[in-house]
C-alpha positions in Angstrom: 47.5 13.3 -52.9 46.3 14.2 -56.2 43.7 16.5 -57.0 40.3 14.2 -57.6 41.0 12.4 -54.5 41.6 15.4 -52.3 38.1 16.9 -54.0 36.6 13.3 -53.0 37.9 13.6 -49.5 36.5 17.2 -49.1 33.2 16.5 -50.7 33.4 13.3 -47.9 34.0 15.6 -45.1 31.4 18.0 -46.0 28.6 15.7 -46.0 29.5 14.5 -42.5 29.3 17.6 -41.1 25.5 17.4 -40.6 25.3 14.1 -38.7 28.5 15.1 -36.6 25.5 16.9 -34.1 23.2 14.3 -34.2 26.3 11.6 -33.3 27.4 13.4 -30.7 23.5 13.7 -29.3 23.0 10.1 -29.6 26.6 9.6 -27.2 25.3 12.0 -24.8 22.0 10.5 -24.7 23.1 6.4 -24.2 25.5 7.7 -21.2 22.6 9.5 -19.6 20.7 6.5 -19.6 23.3 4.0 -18.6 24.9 5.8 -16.0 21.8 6.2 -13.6 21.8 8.5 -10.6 25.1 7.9 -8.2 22.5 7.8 -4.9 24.2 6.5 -1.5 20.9 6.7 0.4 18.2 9.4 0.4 18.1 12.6 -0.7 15.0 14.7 0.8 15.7 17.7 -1.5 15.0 15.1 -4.1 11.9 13.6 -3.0 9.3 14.8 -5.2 11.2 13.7 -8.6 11.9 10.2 -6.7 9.0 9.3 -5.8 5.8 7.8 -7.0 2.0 7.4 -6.0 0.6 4.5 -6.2 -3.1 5.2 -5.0 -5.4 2.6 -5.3 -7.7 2.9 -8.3 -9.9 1.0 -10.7 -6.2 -0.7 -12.3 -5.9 -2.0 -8.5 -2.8 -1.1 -5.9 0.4 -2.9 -5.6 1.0 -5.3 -2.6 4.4 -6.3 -0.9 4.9 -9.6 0.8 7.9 -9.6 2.9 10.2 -12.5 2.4 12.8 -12.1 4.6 12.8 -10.2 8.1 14.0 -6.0 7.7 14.1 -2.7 9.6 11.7 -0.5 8.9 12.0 3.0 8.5 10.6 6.3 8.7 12.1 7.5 5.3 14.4 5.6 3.1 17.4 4.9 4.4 16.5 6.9 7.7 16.0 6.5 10.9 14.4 2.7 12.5 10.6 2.1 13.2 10.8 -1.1 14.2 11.8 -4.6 12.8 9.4 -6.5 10.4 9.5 -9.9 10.0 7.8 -12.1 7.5 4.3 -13.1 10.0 2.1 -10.5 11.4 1.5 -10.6 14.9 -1.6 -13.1 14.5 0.6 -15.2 12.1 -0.5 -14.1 8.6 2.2 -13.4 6.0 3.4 -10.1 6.1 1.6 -8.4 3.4 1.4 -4.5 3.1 0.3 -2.1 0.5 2.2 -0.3 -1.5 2.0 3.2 -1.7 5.1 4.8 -2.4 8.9 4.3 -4.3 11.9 5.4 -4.4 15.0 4.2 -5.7 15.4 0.3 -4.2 12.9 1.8 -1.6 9.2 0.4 -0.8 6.6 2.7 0.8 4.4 0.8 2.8 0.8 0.9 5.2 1.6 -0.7 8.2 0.6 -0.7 12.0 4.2 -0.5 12.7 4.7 3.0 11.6 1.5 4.3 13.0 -1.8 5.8 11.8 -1.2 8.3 8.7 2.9 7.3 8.4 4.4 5.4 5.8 6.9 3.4 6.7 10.0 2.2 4.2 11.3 -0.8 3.4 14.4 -2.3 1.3 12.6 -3.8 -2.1 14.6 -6.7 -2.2 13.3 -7.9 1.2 9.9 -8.2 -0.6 8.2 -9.7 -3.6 5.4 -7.5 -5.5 2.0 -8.6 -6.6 -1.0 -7.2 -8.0 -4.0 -6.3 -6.0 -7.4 -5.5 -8.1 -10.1 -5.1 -4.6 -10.2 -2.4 -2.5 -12.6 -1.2 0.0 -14.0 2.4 0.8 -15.9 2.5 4.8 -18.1 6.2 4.9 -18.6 6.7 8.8 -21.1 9.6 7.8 -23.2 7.3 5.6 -22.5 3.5 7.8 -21.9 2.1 4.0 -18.4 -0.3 3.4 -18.3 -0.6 -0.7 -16.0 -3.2 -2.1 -14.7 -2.6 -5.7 -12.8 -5.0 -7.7 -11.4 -3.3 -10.5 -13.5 -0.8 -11.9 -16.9 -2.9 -10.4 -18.6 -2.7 -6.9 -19.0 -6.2 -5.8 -20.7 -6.1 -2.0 -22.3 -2.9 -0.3 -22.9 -3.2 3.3 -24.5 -1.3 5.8 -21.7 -1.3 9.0 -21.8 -0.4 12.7 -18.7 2.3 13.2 -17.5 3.4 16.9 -19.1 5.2 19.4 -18.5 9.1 20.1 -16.2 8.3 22.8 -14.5 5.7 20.6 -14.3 7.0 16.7 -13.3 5.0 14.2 -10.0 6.5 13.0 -10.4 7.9 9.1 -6.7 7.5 6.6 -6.1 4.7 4.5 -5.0 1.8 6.0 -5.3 -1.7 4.8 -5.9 -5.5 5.8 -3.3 -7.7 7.2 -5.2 -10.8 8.6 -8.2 -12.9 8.0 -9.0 -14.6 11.5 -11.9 -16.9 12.2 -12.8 -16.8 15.7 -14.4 -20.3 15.8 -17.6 -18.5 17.6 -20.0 -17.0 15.5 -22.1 -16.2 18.6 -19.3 -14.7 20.3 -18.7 -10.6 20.4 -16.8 -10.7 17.0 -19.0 -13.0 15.6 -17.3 -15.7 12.8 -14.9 -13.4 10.9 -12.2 -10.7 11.5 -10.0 -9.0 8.8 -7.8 -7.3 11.0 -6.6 -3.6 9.7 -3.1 -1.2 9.9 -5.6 1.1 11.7 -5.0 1.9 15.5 -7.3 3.1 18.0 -5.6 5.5 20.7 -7.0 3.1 23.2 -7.2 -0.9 23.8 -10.5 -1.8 22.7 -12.3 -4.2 25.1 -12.2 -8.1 24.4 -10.0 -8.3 22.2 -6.5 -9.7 22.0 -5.2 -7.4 19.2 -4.6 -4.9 21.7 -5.3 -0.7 19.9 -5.6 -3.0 16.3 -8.9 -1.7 14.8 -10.7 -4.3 12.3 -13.8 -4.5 10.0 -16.0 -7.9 11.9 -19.1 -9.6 11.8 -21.5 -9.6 14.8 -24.0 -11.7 15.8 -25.8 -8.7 17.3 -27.9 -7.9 14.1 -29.3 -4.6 15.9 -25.9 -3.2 16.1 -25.7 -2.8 12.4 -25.8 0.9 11.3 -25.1 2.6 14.5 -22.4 4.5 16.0 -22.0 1.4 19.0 -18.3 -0.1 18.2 -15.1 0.5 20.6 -13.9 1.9 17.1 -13.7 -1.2 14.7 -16.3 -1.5 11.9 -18.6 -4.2 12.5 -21.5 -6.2 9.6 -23.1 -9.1 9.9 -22.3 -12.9 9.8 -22.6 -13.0 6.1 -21.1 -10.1 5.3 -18.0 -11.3 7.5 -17.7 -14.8 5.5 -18.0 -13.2 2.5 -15.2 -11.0 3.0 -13.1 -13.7 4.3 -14.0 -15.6 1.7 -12.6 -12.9 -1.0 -10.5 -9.9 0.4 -7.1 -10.7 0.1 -3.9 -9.9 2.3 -2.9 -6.1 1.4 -6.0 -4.9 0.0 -6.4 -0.8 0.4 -9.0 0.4 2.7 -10.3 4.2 2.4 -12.1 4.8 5.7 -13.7 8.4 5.2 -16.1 10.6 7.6 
């Protein structure tokens, strides 16, 4: 090699130098991101990076409809709840809100793992969907609100459970829409059954500890503490909401 090209070859080399950092940054950085976290199962030391709220808000919640039947379970990949098929008990698709993630995990509301409980479900045994309504039930003030995205569109004034009987506060959320075929019958025309359950069988109805929001054809009922626990309005409010609410939706039941 004579001497020009070996200057060349230096003056080559020198100028590399620089970018040999930023090369090797950019190689570290694409195998980080391709590589993803080597996770057989659930690490609880882990939880906090891992998962993710999803509260309901005025950008909605997230709803999963199962699609194929599943165990349920008290954390991901721990121990069994129960099974959950792809029907609800009263034959509604199974439809539950979505509340936390982690890796190929769901966090779900459901009656199945009990008042304040998630329970935790494979993703790929459900497909996701948005859900823009929500509903909000005040025991203190007898008020149910129902927001659909950032607007309220229905306030009504409610009957909540006796003192013997509370309604149970948490978040829950709706899993059926029944019509009772009796609007002058105890539960008037419309049930939207909830996740919430009563620590005892409430009286006349088949749903066994289930608490829901119905109508009532007792109009005097309506804002006062009278229920076995379930959150009672009148006729119209009741088609209304079956009219509207969908499967899933989030319900905030405060004191």
């Amino acid at each position: 090699m004579n001497r020009s090209v070996a200057s060349r070859a230096f003056l080559i080399a020198l100028a590399l130098i620089p970018a040999i950092p930023i090369l090797a940054g950019f190689l570290i950085t694409s195998h980080s991101a391709s590589a993803g976290p080597a996770v057989a199962g659930y690490n609880p030391t882990a939880q906090t990076s891992q998962l993710t709220q999803h509260p309901p808000s005025e950008q909605g919640a997230t709803v999963a409809q199962v699609v194929q039947r599943t165990i349920m379970r008290a954390a991901p990949g721990g121990r069994k709840v129960a099974v959950l098929r792809t029907r609800t008990e009263f034959g509604s698709p199974q439809t539950l809100w979505v509340v936390d993630r982690a890796p190929g995990w769901l966090g779900v509301i459901s009656p199945l793992a009990g008042n304040g409980r998630t329970g935790w479900i494979p993703s790929s045994a459900a497909q996701l969907s948005p859900d823009e309504w929500r509903i909000q039930v005040s025991l203190s003030r007898k008020r149910l609100t129902i927001f659909q995205g950032a607007g309220v569109r229905q306030r009504y004034t409610v009957a909540i459970g006796m003192p013997s009987a509370p309604t149970p506060t948490g978040r829950f959320a709706v899993t059926d829409r029944l019509s009772t075929g009796d609007p002058s019958g105890p539960y008037g025309c419309c049930i939207l059954a909830l996740t919430a359950r009563s620590p005892h069988a409430i009286q006349g109805w088949n749903g066994g500890d289930r608490i829901a929001i119905h109508s009532t054809p007792d109009a005097s009922s309506i804002g006062e503490p009278v229920s076995h626990g379930c959150v009672r309005l009148s006729l119209a409010a009741g088609r209304w909401m079956m009219n509207h609410i969908p499967l899933g939706t989030p319900t905030l039941i405060t004191t």
